[in-house]
N, C-alpha and C positions, 0 to 999 in steps of 0.2 A: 398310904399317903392320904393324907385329908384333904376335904374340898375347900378351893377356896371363893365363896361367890361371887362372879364376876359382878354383880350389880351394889356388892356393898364396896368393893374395891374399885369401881368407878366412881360413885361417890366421895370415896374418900380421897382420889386422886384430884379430884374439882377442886376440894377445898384447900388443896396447896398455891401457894404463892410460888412460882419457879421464877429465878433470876433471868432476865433476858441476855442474851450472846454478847457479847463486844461486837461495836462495828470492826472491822479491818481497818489499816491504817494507811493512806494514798501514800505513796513516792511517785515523785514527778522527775524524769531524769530530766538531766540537765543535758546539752550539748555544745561543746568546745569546739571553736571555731579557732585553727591555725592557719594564720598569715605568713611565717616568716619560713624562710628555706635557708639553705646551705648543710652543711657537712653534719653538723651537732641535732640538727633536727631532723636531718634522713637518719641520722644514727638511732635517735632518740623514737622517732615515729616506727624504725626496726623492730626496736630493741620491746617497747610498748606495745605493738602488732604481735610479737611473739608471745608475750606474755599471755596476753588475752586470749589468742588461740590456745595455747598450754591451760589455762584456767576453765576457760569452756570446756576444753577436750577431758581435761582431768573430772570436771563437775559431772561430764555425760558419763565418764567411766564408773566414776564411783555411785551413782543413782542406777546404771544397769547392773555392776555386779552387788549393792548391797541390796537389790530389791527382793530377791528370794528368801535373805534371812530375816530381813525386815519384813515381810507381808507374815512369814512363822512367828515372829516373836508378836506381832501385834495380832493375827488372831489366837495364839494363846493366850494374849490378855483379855482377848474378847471374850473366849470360850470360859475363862476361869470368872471374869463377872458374871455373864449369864447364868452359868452352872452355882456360881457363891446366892446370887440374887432369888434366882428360882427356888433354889431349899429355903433361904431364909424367910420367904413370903409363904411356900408350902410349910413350914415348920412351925411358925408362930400363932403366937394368941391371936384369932382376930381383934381384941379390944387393943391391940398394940400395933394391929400392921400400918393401923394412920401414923401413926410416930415413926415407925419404920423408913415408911417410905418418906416421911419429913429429912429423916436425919441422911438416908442415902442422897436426898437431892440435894442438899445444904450441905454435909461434909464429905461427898465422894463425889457429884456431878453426877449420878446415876439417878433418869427420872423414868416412870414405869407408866405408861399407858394400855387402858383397853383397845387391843384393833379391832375395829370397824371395817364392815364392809362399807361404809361411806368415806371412807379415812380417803383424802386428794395426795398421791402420795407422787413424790416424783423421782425419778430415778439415782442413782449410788453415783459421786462423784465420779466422772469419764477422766481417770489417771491411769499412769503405771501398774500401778498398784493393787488397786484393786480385783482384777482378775484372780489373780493370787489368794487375795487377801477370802475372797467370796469362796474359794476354792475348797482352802483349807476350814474356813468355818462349818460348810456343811459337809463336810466331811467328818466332825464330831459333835453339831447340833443337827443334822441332818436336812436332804436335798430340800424340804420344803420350807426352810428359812428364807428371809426376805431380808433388803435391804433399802435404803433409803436415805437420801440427804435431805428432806423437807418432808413433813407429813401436816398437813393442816395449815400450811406456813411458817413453821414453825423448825427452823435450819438446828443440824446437828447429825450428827450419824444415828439413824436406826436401824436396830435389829430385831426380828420379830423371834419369840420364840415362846412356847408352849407349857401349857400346867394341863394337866388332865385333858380335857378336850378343850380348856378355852386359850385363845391367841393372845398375845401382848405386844407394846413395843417396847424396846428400852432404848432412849436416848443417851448415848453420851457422849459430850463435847467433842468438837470435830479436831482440837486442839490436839486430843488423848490419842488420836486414830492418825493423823497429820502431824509426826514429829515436828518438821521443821515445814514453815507456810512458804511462800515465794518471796513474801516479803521478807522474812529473815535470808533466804537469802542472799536476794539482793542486797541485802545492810551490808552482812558480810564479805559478800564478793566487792562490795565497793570500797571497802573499809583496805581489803585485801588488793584491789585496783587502785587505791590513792597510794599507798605505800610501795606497788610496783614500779609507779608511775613516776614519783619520786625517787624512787633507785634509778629507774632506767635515765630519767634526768642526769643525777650524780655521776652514773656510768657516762653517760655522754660530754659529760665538761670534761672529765677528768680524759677521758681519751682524745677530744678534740683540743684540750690545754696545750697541750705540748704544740700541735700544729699551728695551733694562733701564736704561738711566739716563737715559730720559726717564719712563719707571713709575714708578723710584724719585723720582724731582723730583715727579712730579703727585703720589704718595702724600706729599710733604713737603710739598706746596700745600694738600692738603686736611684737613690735619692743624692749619692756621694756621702753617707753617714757611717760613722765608726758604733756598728750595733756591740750593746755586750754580748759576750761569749755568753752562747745557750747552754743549759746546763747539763755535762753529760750524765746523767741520771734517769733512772729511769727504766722499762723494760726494753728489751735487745735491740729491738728494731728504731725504737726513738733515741736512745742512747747513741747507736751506730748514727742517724741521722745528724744528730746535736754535732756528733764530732766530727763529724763531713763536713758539715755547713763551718764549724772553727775551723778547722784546715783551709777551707774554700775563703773563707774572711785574710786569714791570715797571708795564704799565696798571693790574694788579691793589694795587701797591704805591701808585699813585699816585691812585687811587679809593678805596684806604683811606683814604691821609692827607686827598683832600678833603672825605670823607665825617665825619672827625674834626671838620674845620673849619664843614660843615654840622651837623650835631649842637650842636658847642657854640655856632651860631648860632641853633640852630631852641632851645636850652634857655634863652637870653638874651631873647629876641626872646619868645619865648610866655608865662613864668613869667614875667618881669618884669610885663605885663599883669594878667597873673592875681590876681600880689600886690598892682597898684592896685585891683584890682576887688573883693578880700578886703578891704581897705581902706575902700576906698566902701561895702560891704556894710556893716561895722562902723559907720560913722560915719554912714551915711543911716536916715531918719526913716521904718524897718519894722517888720510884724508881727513877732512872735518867729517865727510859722510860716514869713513871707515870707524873712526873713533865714537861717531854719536850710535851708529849701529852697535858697536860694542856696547859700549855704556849703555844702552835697551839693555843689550842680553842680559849683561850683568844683575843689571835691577829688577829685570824679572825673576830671574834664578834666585835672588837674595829674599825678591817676594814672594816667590814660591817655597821657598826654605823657611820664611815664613809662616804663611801657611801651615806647611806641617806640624811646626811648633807649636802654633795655636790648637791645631785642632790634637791632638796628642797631649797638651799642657791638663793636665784633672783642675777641677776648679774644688775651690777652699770655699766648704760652705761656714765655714767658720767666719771668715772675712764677709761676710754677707752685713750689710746694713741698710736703711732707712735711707731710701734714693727721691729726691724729687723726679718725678721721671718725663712731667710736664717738661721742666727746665734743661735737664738730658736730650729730650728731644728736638727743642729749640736749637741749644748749640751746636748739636750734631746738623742738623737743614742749613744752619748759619755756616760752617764749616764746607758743605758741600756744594751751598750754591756758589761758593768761588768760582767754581766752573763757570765758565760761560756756556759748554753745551748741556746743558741742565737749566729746569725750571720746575720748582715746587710748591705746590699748595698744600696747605697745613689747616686741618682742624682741630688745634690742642684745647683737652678740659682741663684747666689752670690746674696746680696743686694735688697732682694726682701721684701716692706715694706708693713703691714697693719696695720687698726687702728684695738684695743682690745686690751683684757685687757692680759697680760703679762703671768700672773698665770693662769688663767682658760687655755688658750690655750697649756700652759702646761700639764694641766691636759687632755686634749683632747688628744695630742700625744703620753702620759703615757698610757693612757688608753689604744688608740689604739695599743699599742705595745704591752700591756702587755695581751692584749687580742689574737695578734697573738702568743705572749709565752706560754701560756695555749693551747690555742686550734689548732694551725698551725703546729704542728710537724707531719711529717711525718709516717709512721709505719716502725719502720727500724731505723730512723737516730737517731743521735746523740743531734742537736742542729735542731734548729728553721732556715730558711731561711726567711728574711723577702727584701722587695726590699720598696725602698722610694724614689718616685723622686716629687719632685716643682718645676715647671715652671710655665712660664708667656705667656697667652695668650690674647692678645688685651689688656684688663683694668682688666683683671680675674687674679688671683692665683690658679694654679690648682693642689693637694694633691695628692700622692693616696700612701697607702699602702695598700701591697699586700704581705699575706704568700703564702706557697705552699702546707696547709692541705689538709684534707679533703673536705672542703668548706660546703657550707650547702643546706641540699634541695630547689630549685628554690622557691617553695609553701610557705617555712619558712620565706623569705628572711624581708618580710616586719615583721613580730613579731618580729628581731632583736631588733628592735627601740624600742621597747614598753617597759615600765619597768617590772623589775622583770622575766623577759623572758629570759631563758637558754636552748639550746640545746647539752645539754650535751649526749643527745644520737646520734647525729650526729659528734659534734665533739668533745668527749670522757670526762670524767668523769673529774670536776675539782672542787676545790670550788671558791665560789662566791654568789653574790646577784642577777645575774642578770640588775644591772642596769650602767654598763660599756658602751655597746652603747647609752643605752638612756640620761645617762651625756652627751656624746659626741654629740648625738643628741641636745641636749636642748642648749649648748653653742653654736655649730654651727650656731644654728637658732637666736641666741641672736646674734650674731655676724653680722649676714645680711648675712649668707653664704646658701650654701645647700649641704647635705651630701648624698650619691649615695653608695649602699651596693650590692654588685653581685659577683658571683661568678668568680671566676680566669679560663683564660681558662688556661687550662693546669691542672687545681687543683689549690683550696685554696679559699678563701676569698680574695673579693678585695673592699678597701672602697677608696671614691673619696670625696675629700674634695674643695668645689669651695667659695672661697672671693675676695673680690674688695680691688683691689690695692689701697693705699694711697699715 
């Protein structure tokens, strides 16, 4: 083998121009901040949580088990430059090795330095990898080979290795040793994270679809609305749902109507009686006291039969219209102060409209009033105090009457509502059926509104009646 001088081959290595490195390229993640909850987003935030673990777990897997074939196949590529680069610089004309080494740094990336014992050299990239990779190299360039990510400053992989007795390094490109950098990938994992992200989205509407428009149908049920039929389609479990919830529409539609047909039986069948018996009261041979005490029963029983019908009647949200409700309320106070034991104050805000239906709403006010007439008198007074104001709040109507009784125990407050419920030992002895608030309750609710029942301070009952303006 011939000598190659190490002093003319540093020289001739000075007088190359070598390309300086690419910087690397910054990615800046971004972070997603989510605000909104319910069903499609815990599904979604699942479904996206899963992923990401599976992508991680997969990316760990596939970097520990290819790292043994990969550290082999890249120091055989090392071993075979070395060993190609070493003969070709041991083999050649000196008057050619400058050109030599021109053409391996310009067309292969392979650049050749004298090592120096002044050389500032700093240690071999701290990866996976390399362990391996250092392993097998000297293993066929042998144990006194070196390595190095920077020698001089000057970044890239080095590898030291030998001609005769003199030392060398050969750099090259950290790109050639480092298949894939973390920046790539990251690119790709994100690339691959947008488009999971986007499925688990698609996965989530399409499973939560079906649920929003069976919400939407119950919210139309409970409103008094004829929803259309959900569509039975679909996989087993929504399908079977779709066709419960029609079965459940339809029963409901057909107990309405026979509940119509009882009604106008139970109104035929009891009042006709009633009126033979008003009758026979008239014309049978009684005291004035015997006969006016009849005549009570009677017209309670009839009011109470009443009752029933109203609260049992469904209200036709079809019939709904465009109500002054300012002017409703005037004639209903007009109506009621006939009484003599009654007195009402009134704060009405002029021209204040809602949709519903004309009569039921009436009956709501009637109720209410006539409920503070019975049970809001004081102990002591003469007449009833009741107070009524309606204003307008934002896009609300807001109600409220309020007597100055007794009012009722805090604990009772909610039994109000409920049918057939009287507290006649709280606020004194009156007749009734008990189902005065809970008509008032049932229309309210059939209206879109919501009614609020507590006690007055000061004394009394106070109900709050809240609707959307039209």
């Amino acid at each position: 083998m011939s000598s190659f001088p190490k002093a003319s081959r540093a020289d001739a290595l000075r007088n190359i121009v070598l390309p300086s490195p690419a910087p690397g390229q910054m990615v800046t993640p971004h972070r997603l901040a989510w605000l909104k909850s319910g069903l499609m987003w815990r599904t979604f935030f699942m479904i996206a949580f899963l992923i990401t673990v599976s992508m991680v777990t997969w990316v760990a897997s596939f970097k520990i088990v290819e790292r043994g074939p990969r550290a082999q196949q890249v120091a055989a590529q090392i071993i075979s430059i070395v060993t190609i680069t070493r003969a070709a610089l041991t083999h050649s004309a000196p008057d050619l090795r400058s050109e030599l080494l021109f053409d391996l740094a310009s067309n292969e990336g392979i650049r050749i330095y004298p090592l120096e014992d002044t050389d500032q050299i700093e240690p071999p990239p701290d990866n996976a990898l390399m362990p391996d990779l250092e392993r097998e190299v000297r293993a066929r360039l042998g144990n006194q080979t070196r390595f190095s990510s920077k020698v001089n400053d000057i970044g890239g992989f080095w590898i030291s290795f030998k001609i005769d007795s003199d030392e060398y390094w050969l750099m090259l490109d950290s790109e050639r040793v480092e298949r894939s950098s973390g920046v790539q990938w990251l690119q790709w994992g994100s690339v691959a994270m947008v488009l999971s992200l986007l499925g688990a989205m698609f996965i989530s509407t399409l499973i939560n679809q079906p649920l929003s428009r069976l919400t939407a149908a119950t919210r139309a049920v409970a409103k008094g609305l004829q929803p259309e039929p959900l569509p039975e389609t679909g996989p087993t479990e929504i399908e079977e749902a779709n066709r419960s919830f029609n079965q459940m529409v339809s029963d409901l539609q057909r107990i309405e109507s026979d509940r119509a047909i009882i009604l106008a039986g139970i109104s035929h069948d009891l009042r006709t009686p009633l009126a033979r018996m008003l009758l026979e009261v008239e014309m049978a041979n009684l005291s004035d006291d015997a006969r006016t005490g009849m005549q009570s029963d009677l017209a309670q029983m009839d009011g109470i039969i009443g009752q029933f019908l109203h609260y049992a009647k469904p209200t036709d949200t079809s019939s709904f219209e465009r109500i002054n409700l300012s002017e409703l309320i005037d004639s209903v106070v007009q109506t009621a102060t006939r009484h003599d034991d009654i007195r009402i104050q009134t704060i009405i805000t002029p021209n204040v409209h809602v949709s519903g239906n004309e009569t039921e709403l009436t009956r709501v006010f009637n109720n209410l009033i006539e409920n503070s007439r019975r049970y809001g008198k004081k102990e002591g007074d003469e007449f009833v105090e009741v107070d009524i104001s309606c204003q307008v709040r934002q896009d609300k109507v807001i109600l409220n009457i309020a007597d100055h009784g007794a009012g009722v125990p805090d604990s009772e407050i909610d039994r109000l509502l409920r049918p057939f419920t009287r507290l006649d030992v709280a606020r004194g002895q009156a007749n009734g059926s008990g189902l005065g608030l809970a008509i008032v309750s049932r229309i309210v609710k059939q209206h879109g509104g919501k009614l609020r029942v507590s006690n007055r301070e000061g004394g009394g009952l106070a109900t709050q009646i809240e609707l959307q303006l039209k």
